[in-house]
C-alpha positions as CSV (number, residue, x, y, z in Angstrom):
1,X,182.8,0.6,-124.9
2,X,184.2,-2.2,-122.7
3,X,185.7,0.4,-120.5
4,X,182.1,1.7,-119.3
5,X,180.1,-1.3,-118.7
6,X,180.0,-2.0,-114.8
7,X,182.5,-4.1,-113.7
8,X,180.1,-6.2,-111.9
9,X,178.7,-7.3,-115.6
10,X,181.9,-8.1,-117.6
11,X,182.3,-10.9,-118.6
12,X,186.2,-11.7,-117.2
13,X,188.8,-14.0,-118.8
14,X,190.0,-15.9,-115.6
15,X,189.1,-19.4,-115.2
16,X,186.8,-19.3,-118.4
17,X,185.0,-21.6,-119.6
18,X,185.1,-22.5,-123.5
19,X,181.6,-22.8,-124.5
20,X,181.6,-23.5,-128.9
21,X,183.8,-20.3,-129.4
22,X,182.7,-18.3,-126.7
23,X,184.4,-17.5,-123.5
24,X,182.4,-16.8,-119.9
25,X,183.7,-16.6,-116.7
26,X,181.8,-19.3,-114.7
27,X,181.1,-16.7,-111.6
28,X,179.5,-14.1,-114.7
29,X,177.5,-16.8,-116.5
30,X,174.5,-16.0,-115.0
31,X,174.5,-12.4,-116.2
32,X,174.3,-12.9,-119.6
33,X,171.3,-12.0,-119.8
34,X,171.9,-8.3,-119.5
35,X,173.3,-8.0,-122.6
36,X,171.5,-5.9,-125.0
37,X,169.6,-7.2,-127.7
38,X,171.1,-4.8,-130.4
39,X,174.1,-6.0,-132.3
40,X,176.4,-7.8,-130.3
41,X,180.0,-6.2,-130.4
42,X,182.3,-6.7,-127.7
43,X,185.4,-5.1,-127.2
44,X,188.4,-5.6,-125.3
45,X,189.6,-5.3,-122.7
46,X,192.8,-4.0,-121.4
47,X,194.8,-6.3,-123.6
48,X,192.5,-9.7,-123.1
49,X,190.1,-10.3,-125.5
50,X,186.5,-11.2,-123.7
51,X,185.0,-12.7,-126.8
52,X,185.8,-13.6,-130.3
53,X,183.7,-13.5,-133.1
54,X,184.0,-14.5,-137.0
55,X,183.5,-12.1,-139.8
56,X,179.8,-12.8,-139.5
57,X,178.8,-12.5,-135.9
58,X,175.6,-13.3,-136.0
59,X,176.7,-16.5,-137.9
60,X,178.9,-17.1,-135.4
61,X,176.5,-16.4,-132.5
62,X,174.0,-19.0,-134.1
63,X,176.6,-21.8,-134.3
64,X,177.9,-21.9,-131.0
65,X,174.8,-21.1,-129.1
66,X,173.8,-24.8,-130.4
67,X,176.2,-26.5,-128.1
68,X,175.7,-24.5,-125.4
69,X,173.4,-26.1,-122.6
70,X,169.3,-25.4,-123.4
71,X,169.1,-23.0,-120.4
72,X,172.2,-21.0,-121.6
73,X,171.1,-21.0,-125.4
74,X,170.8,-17.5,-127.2
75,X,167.0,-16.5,-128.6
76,X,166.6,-15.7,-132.2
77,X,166.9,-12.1,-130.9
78,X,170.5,-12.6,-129.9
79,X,170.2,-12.3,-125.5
80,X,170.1,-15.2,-123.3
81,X,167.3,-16.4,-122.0
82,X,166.2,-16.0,-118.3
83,X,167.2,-18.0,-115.5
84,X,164.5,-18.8,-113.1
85,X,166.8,-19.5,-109.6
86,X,166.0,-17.6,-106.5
87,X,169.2,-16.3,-106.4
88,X,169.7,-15.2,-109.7
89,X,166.3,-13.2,-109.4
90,X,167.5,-11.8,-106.1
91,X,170.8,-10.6,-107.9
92,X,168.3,-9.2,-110.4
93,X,166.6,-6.9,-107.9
94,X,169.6,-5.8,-106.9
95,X,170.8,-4.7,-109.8
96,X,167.6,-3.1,-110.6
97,X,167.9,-0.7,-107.8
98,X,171.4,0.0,-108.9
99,X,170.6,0.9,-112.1
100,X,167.9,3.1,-111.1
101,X,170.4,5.2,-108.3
102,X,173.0,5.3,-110.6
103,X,172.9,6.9,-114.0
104,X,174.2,5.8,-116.6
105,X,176.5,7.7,-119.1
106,X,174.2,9.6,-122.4
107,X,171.0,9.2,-120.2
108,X,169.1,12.2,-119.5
109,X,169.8,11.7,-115.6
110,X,173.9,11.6,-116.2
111,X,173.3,15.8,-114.9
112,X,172.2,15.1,-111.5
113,X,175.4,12.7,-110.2
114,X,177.9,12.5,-112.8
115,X,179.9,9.2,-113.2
116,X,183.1,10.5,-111.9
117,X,182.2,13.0,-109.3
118,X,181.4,12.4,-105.2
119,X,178.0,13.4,-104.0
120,X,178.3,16.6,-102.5
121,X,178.6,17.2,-98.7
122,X,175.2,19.2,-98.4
123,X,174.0,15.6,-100.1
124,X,176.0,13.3,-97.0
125,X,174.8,15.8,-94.3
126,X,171.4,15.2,-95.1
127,X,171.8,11.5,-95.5
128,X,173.0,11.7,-92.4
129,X,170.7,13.1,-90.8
130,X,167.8,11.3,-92.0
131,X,169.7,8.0,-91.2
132,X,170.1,9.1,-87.4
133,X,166.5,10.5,-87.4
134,X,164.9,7.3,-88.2
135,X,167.3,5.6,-85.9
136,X,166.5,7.6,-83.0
137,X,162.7,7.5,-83.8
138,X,162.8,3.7,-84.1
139,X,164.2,3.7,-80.6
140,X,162.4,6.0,-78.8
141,X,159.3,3.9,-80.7
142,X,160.4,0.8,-79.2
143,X,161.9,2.1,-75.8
144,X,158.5,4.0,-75.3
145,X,156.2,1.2,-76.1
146,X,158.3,-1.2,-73.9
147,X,158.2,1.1,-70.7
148,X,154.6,1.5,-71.3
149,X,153.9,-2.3,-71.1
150,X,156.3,-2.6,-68.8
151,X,154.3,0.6,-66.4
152,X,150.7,-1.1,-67.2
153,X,152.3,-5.0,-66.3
154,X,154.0,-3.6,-62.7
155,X,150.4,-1.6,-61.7
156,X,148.2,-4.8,-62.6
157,X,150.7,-7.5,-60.8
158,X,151.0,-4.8,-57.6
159,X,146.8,-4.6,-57.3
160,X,147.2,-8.9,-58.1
161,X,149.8,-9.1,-54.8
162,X,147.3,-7.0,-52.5
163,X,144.2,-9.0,-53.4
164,X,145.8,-11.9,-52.7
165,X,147.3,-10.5,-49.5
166,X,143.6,-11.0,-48.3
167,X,142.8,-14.8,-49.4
168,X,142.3,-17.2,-47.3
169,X,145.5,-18.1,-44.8
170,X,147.0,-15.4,-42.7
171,X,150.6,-15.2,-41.6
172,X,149.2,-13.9,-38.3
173,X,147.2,-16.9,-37.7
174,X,150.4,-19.6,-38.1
175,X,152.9,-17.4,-35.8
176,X,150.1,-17.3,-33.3
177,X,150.2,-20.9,-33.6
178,X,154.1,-21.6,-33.8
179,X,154.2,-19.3,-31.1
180,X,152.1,-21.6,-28.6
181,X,154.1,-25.2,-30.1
182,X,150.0,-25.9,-31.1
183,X,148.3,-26.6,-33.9
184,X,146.1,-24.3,-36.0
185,X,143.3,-26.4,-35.6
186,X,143.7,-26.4,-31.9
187,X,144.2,-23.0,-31.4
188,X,141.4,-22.0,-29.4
189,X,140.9,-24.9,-27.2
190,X,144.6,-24.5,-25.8
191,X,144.6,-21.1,-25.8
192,X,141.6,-19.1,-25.9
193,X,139.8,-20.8,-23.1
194,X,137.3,-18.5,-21.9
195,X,134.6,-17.3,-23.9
196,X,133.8,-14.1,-23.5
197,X,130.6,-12.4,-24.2
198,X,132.0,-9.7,-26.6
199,X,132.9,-12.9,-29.0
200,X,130.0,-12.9,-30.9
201,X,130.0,-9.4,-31.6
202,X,133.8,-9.4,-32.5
203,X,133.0,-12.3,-34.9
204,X,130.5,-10.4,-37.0
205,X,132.7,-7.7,-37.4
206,X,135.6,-9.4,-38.6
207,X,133.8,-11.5,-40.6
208,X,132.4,-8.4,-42.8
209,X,128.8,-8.5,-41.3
210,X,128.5,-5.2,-39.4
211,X,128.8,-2.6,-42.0
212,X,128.5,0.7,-42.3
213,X,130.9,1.4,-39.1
214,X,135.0,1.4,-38.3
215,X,135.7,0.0,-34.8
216,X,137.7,0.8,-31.5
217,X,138.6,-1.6,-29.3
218,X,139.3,0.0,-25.7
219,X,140.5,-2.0,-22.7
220,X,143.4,-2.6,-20.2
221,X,146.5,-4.4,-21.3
222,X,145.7,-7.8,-20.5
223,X,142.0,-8.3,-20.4
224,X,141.9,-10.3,-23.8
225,X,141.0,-8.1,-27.2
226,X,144.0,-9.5,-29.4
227,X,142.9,-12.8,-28.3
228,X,139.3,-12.3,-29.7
229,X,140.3,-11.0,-32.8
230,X,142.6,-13.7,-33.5
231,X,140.3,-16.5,-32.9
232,X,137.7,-14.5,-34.7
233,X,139.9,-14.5,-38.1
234,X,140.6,-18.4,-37.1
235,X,137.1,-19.0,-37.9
236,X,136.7,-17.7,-41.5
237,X,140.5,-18.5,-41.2
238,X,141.6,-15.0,-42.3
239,X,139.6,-14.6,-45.8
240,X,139.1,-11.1,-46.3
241,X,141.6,-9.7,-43.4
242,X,144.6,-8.4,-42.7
243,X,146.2,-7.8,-39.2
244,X,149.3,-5.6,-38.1
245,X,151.1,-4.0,-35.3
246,X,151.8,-0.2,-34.9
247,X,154.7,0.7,-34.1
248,X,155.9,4.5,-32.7
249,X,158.1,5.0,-36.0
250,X,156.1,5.8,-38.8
251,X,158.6,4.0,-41.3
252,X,158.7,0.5,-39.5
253,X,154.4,1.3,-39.6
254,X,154.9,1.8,-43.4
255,X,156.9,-1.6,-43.6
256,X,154.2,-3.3,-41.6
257,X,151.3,-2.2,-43.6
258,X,153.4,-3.0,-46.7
259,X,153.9,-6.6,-45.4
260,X,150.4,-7.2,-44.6
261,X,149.3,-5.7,-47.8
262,X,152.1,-7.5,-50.1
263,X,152.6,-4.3,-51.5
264,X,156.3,-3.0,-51.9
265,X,155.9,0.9,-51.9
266,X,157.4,1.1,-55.3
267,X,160.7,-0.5,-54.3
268,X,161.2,-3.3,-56.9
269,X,159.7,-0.4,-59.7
270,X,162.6,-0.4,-62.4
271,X,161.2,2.7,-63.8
272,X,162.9,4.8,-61.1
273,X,166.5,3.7,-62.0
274,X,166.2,5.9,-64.7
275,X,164.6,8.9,-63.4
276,X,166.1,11.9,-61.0
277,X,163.5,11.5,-58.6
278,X,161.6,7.9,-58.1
279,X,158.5,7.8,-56.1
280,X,160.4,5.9,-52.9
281,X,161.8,9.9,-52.5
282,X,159.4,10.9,-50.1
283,X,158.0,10.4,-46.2
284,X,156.9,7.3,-44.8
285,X,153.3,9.0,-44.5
286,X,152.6,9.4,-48.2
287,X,153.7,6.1,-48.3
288,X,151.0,5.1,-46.3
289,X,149.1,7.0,-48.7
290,X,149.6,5.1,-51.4
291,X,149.1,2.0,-49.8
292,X,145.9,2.9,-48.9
293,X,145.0,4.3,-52.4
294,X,146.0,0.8,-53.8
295,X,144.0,-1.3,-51.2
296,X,140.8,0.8,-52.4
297,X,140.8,0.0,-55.6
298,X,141.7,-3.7,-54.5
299,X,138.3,-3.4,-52.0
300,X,136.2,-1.7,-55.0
301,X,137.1,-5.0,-57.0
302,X,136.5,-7.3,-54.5
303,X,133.3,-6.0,-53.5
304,X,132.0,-6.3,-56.9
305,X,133.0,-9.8,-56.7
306,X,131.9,-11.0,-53.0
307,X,129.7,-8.6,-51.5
308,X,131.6,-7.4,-48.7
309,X,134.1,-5.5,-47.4
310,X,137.8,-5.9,-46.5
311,X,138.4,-5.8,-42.9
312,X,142.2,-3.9,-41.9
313,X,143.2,-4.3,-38.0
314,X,145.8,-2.3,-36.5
315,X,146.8,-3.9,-33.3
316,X,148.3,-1.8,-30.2
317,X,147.6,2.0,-31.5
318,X,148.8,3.2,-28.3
319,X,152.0,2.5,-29.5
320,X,152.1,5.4,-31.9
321,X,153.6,8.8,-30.0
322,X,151.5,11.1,-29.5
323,X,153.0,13.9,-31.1
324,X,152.6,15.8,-34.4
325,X,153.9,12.9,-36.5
326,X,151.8,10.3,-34.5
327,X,148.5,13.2,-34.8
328,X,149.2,13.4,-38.5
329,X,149.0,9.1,-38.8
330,X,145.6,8.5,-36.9
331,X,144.4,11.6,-38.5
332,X,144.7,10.0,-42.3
333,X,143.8,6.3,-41.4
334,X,140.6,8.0,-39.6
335,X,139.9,10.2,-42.5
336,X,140.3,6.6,-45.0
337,X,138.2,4.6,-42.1
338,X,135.4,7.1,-42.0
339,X,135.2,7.0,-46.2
340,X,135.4,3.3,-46.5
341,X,132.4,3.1,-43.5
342,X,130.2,5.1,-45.8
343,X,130.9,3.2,-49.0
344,X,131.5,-0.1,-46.9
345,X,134.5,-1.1,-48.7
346,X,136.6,-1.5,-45.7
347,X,136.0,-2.1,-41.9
348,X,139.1,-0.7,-39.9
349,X,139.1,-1.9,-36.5
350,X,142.0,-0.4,-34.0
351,X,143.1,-1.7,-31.0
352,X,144.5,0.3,-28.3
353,X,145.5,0.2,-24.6
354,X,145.1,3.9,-24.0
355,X,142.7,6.5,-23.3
356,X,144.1,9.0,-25.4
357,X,143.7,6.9,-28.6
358,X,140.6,7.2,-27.8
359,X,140.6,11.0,-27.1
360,X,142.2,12.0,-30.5
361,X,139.8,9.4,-32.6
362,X,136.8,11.3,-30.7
363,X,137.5,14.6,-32.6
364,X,136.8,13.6,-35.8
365,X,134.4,10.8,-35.2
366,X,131.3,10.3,-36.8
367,X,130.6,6.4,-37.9
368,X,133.3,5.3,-35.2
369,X,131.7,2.6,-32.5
370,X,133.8,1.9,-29.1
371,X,133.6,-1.6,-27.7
372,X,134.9,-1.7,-24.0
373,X,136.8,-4.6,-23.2
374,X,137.1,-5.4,-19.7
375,X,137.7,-7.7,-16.4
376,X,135.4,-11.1,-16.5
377,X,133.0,-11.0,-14.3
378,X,133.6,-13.3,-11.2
379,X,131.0,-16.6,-12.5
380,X,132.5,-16.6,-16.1
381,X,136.1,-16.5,-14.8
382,X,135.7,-19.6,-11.6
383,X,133.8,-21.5,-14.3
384,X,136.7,-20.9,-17.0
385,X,139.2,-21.6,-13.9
386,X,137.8,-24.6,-12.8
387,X,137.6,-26.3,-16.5
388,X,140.7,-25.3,-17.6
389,X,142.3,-27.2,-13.9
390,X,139.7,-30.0,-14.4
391,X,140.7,-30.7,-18.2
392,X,144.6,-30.2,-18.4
393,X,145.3,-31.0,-14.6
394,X,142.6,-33.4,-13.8
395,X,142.2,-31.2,-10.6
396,X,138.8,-29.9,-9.5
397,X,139.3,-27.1,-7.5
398,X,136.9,-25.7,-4.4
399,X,134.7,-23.5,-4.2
400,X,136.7,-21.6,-1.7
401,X,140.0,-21.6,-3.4
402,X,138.3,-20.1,-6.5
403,X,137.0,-17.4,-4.2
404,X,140.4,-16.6,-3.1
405,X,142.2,-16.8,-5.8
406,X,139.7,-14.1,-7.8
407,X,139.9,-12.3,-4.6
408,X,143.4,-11.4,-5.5
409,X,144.1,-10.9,-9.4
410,X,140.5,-10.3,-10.2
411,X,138.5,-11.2,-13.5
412,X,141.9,-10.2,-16.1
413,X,142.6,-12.9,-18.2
414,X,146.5,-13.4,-18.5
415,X,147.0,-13.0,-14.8
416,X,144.2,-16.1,-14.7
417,X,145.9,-17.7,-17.7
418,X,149.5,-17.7,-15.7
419,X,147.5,-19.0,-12.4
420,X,145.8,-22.0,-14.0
421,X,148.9,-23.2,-15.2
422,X,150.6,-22.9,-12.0
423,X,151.2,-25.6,-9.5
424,X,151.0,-23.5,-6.6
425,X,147.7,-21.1,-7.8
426,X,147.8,-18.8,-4.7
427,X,151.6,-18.4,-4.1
428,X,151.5,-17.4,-7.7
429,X,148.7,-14.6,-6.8
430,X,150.7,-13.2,-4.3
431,X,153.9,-12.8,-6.9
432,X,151.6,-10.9,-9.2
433,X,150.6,-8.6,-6.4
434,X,154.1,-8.1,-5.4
435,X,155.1,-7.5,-9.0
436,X,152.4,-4.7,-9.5
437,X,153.5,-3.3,-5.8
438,X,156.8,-3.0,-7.4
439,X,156.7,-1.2,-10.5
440,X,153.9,1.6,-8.9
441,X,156.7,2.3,-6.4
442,X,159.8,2.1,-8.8
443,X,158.0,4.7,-11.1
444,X,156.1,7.1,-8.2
445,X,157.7,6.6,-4.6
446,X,157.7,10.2,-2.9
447,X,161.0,11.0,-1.1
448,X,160.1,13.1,1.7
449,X,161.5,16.4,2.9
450,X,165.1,15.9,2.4
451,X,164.7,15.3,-1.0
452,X,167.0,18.0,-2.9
453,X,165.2,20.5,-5.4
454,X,166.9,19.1,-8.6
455,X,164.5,16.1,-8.4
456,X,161.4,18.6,-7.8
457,X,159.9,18.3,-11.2
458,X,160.1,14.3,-10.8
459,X,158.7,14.0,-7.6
460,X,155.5,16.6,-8.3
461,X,154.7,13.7,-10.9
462,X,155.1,10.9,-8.2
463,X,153.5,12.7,-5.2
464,X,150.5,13.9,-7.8
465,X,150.3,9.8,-8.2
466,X,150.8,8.7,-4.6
467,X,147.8,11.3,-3.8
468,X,145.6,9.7,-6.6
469,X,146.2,6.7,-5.0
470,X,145.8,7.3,-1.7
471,X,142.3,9.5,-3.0
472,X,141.2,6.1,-4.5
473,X,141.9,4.2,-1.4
474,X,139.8,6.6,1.0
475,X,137.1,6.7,-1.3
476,X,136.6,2.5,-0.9
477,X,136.8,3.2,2.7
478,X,134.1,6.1,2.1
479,X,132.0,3.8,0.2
480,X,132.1,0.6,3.1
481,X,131.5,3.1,5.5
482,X,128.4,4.9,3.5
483,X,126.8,1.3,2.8
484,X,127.7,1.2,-0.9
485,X,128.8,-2.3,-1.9
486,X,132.5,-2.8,-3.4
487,X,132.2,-6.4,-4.0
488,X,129.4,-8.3,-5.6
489,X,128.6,-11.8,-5.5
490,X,128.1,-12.2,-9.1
491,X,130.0,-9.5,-10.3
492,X,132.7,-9.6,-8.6
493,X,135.0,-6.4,-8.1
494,X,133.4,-2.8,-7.9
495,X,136.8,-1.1,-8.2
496,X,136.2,2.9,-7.1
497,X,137.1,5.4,-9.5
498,X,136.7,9.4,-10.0
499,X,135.6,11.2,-13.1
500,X,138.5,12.4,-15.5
501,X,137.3,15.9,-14.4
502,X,137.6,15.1,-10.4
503,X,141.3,13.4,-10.5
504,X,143.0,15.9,-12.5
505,X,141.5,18.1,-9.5
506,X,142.7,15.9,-7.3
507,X,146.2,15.9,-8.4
508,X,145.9,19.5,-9.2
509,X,147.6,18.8,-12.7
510,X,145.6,17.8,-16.2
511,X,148.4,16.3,-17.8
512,X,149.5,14.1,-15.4
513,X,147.0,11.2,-15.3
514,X,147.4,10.5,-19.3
515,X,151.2,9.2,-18.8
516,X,149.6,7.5,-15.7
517,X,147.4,5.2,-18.0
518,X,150.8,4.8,-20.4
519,X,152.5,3.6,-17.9
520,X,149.5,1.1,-16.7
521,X,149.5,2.5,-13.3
522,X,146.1,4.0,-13.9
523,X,143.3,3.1,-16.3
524,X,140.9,5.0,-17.8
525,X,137.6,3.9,-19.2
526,X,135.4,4.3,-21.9
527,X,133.4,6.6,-19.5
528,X,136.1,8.9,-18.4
529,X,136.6,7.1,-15.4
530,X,139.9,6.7,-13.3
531,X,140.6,3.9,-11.4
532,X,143.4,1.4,-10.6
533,X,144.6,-0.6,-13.5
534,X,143.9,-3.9,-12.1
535,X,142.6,-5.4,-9.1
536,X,146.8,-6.4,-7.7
537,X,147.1,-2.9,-8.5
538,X,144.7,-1.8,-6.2
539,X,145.7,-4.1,-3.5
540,X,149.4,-2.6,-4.1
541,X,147.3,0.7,-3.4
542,X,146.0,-0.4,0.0
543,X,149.2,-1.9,1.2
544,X,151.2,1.2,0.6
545,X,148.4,3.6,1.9
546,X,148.6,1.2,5.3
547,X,152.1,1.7,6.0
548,X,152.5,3.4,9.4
549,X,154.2,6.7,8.8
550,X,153.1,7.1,5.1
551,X,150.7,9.8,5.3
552,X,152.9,12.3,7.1
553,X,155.9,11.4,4.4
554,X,153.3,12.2,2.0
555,X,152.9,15.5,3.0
556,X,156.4,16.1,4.3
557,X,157.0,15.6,-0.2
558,X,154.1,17.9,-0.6
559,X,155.4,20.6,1.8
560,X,159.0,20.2,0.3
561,X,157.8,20.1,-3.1
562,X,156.3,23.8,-2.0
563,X,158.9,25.2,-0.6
564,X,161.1,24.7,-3.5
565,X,158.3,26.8,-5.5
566,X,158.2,29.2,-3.4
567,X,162.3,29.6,-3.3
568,X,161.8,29.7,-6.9
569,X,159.7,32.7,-7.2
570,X,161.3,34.7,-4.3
571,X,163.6,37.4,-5.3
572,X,166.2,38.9,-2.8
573,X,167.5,42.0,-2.8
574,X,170.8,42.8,-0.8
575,X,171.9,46.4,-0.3
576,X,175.2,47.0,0.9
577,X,177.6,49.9,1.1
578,X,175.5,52.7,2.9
579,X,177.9,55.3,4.1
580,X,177.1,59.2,5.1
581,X,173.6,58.4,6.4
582,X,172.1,57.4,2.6
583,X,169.5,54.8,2.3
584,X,167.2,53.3,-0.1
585,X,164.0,54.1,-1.1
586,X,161.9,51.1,-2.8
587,X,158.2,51.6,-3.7
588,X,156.1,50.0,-6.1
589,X,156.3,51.4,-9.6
590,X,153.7,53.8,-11.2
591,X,152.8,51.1,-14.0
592,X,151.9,48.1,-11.6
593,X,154.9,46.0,-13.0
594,X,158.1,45.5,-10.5
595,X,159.3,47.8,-8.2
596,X,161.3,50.9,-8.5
597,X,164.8,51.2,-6.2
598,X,166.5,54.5,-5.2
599,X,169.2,55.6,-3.7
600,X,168.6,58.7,-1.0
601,X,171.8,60.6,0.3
602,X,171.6,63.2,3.2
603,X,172.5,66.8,2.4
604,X,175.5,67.9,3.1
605,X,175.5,70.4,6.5
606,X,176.5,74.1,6.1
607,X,180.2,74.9,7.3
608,X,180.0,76.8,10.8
609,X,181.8,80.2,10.8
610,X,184.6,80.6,13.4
């Protein structure tokens, strides 16, 4: 009987403890209470007697049970009563669940697992696999539910960066102003020192007031449009905009737009170290894409909360090639510009140099408004001159010398901004002519007729310039001669020009004048009109035109330029080798196309008889 009680419930003889004629093992006391009511007989146990008893154990039982402490005491039923520590009911629980998974010997479960036999392997294999099962469900649970958090957390803090990417405080505003060793706050009277009349207009826009519309702003290099939109964003210092530069490489654009829209193109996403394909595998122009989706839902949010749209400008677009790439780019930032006009989420407003900017934009254009930005007019830029010598030279210039000194650069602001802070204003004019002289002649001087023909394709672009020039030149003279006015008191400047139409005539080549513009030799208005870039420029143009000698040079390069043409499509034909009287017959062929060549031998004479 001893033999089949669990081990963990006998009662051992080790360091016992003599309790009134009963032994217990101190570490077993507790589990006295297990022992069944019925009557108690205990065995032995491989030679060492567990308990002892006297002829009457129940006797017995009663006797000693009345030394033992009152917790430990027997019941009148003969078990021990119930100990009420946590552990001991914890060690009850345990045993509970062992008795219930393993049968015990004579019960009506001892069929299913028999005491002395292993489970089967059937049995472990699909233990197994349950176990493995639930692990691999709890982790898939947890890893699932973490990447989703994680995946909602990255979207919401990536929409948080690009709102506030348009708060108040730009990073374009503070270089502008580390840039000039100025103050923010003093930006405009250091540096923007003429106010031109487009201000206003500029202001409303970038301060979200003209809606409904997306903006180009079209103008020579020089003349002052960067300026205005910086000092426009000063004034609502830059709350609601964000400013870039283009750039001819559509993934330094994609970097740019991601710095102005503190948005990171999904580099920092730690969901694609664990995937094949992340969503950084791709072109710079979905990129842009996605930038662009994220910045409207940003401007849908904002709206809701102020009232008015984002405003996105993208300085110096005629930096982007104009190629397919470069097509494909305007294209979709046109397509967004002309969607977020309609809705008035966001105001785009680009800012180009170039005609052609203006050319490709034009296709597509429906809510698209062009503001021209040009020379000052001669009053505004004296009056500017003279205040800005008067307040930061305590110098009050002349009427005179301001006459002279507009004479020769003209109304364009950063040739007047490097001649007011000049000590010697009209020495410094005379540079800037020279320098303009300079780079028209480094780019399009004609070499005359002993120019060799492996230059020809270079000097049909120059001479199509010089004769542009020279065109532009006789057409002022035209116009003094005729009566027409080329310089106005108030005005200033009346530069001539020819229609788009009449100088590609002119040059006899449509493609030529485009690169012209790049190169800021030529501009190109808002009206399709082609003049010199800048008033140097055109004094450059009279200078050359006056040199002695330069008209017959010019068409010594045209005549040159011809006869390397015509050597070109000239074909030669050499016959050689006619003996016996044959010749050649050439005729045109019956088909129109070429010629046909043949060979005509005499017949032979008939031998005379002796």
């Amino acid at each position: 009987m001893a033999s089949r009680i669990p081990a963990a419930w006998r009662i051992g003889a080790g360091k016992s403890t003599n309790t009134g004629g009963l032994t217990f093992n101190k570490s077993t006391l507790a589990l006295a209470r297990w022992t069944r009511p019925s009557p108690i007989s205990v065995g032995r146990r491989a030679g060492s007697a567990l308990l002892s008893t006297s002829s009457s154990p129940s006797a017995s039982l009663r006797s000693t049970t009345a030394a033992w402490p009152p917790k430990l005491r027997l019941r009148s039923s003969g078990t021990v009563p119930l100990v009420r520590s946590l552990s001991q009911r914890q060690q009850h629980q345990q045993r509970r669940s062992f008795a219930r998974t393993t049968p015990r010997h004579g019960s009506d479960d001892s069929h299913h697992c028999p005491p002395h036999e292993n489970p089967s392997i059937l049995y472990k294999m699909l233990e197994a696999a349950a176990t493995s099962f639930a692990s691999i469900l709890v982790l898939g649970a947890g890893f699932s539910i973490a990447a989703y958090v994680y995946h909602k957390s990255y979207k919401h803090i990536v929409l948080q960066k690009m709102s506030n990417a348009f708060e108040p405080g730009d990073p374009v505003l503070d270089l502008a102003a580390i840039g000039k060793n100025i103050p923010l706050s003093k930006t405009a009277a250091a540096t923007h020192w003429i106010a031109r009349p487009e201000q206003d207009i500029v202001d409303d826009i970038v301060a979200g007031k003209e809606i409904g519309h997306y903006h180009l702003f079209i103008g020579e290099k020089g003349t002052g449009k960067s300026s205005m939109l910086l000092e426009a964003m000063r004034k609502i210092d830059g709350d609601g905009v964000a400013m870039f530069e283009a750039h001819a490489d559509l993934e330094i654009f994609r970097i740019r737009l991601g710095k102005a829209l503190d948005y990171e193109f999904h580099e920092d996403y730690i969901g694609s170290y664990f995937s094949e394909r992340g969503p950084r595998d791709t072109t710079a122009l979905l990129d842009i894409e996605r930038a662009l989706n994220k910045l409207e839902k940003v401007a849908l949010k904002r709206r809701a909360k102020i009232g008015r749209p984002l405003v996105v400008i993208i300085n110096q677009m005629h930096l982007i090639r104009d190629d397919e790439d470069g097509k494909d780019l305007i294209e979709l930032l046109q397509q967004r510009a002309e969607q977020w006009a309609a809705s008035n989420l966001v105001t785009m407003v680009f800012n180009s140099d170039d005609y052609w900017v203006y050319e490709r934009l034009k296709q597509l254009a429906t809510r698209m408004e062009v503001l021209s930005i040009t020379d000052l007019p001669k009053n505004l830029a004296t009056a500017a001159l003279k205040n800005y010598r008067h307040r930061y030279f305590g110098e009050d210039l002349s009427d005179k010398t301001l006459e002279q000194i507009y004479d020769r650069v003209g109304g364009r602001l950063n040739f007047l901004n490097r001649v007011a802070k000049s000590n010697d204003m009209l020495a410094t004019c005379d540079e800037i002519k020279e320098v303009e002289k300079t780079w028209f002649l480094n780019q399009c001087w004609i070499l005359g007729e002993e120019m060799d023909d492996d230059v020809m394709d270079q000097q049909k672009w120059a001479a199509a310039a010089v004769v542009l020039a020279t065109a532009l030149v006789d057409k002022e003279a035209m116009m003094e001669a005729t009566g027409s006015s080329t310089y106005d008191p108030v005005v200033g400047h009346i530069l001539p020009s020819y229609a788009l139409h009449e100088a590609q005539q002119i040059m006899t080549r449509s493609d030529f004048v485009r690169a012209l513009d790049r190169l800021n030799l030529f501009s190109i208005t808002k009206d399709a009109q082609v003049r010199a870039s800048s008033v140097p420029m055109h004094l450059a143009f009279r200078e050359i035109v006056a040199q002695p000698g330069f008209r017959e040079h010019l068409q010594a390069t045209i005549d040159r330029i011809a006869a390397i043409e015509s050597l070109g499509r000239t074909r030669e034909l050499v016959a050689k080798d006619l003996v016996l009287g044959g010749h050649y017959e050439i005729r045109r062929s019956e088909k129109g196309k070429g010629v046909d060549v043949k060979l005509v031998m005499p017949e032979p004479e008939e031998e005379k008889d002796d």
